[in-house]
N, C-alpha and C positions, 0 to 999 in steps of 0.2 A: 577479418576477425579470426585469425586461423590463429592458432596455439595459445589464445589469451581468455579462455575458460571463465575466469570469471568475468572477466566485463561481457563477453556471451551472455551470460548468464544472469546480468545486473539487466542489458538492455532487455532480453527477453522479456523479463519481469516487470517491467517499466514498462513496456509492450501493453501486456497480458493485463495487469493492474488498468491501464486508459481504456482497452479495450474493455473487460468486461466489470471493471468497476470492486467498488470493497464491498459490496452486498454479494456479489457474486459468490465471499470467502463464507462457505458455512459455519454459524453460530459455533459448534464445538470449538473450530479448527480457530475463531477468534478470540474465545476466550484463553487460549494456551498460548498467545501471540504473546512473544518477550515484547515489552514497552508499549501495552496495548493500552495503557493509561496516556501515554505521552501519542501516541498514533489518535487515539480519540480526541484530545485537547487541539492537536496541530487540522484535523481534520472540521471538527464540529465547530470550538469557539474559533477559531480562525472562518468558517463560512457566515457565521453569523456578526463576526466585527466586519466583515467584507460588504454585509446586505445592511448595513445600519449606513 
């Protein structure tokens, strides 16, 4: 991974995200999230047509 900064940067967060999960991302810092309508829909009803 040497001079390729973003996919560094992609994996880390991909990383970071499994490890400590989207609760971990404090309330403020969620609500200022660009596409946090679309992150909620892909997260929440996507878990729930999963458990049906």
């Amino acid at each position: 991974m040497c001079g390729d900064t973003d996919t560094t940067a992609c994996v880390a967060g991909a990383l970071a995200g499994a490890y400590y999960g989207y609760n971990a991302i404090p309330a403020e810092r969620k609500e200022t999230l660009r596409g946090k309508d679309i992150i909620d829909c892909c997260l929440f009803e996507g878990f729930e047509r999963v458990r049906e």
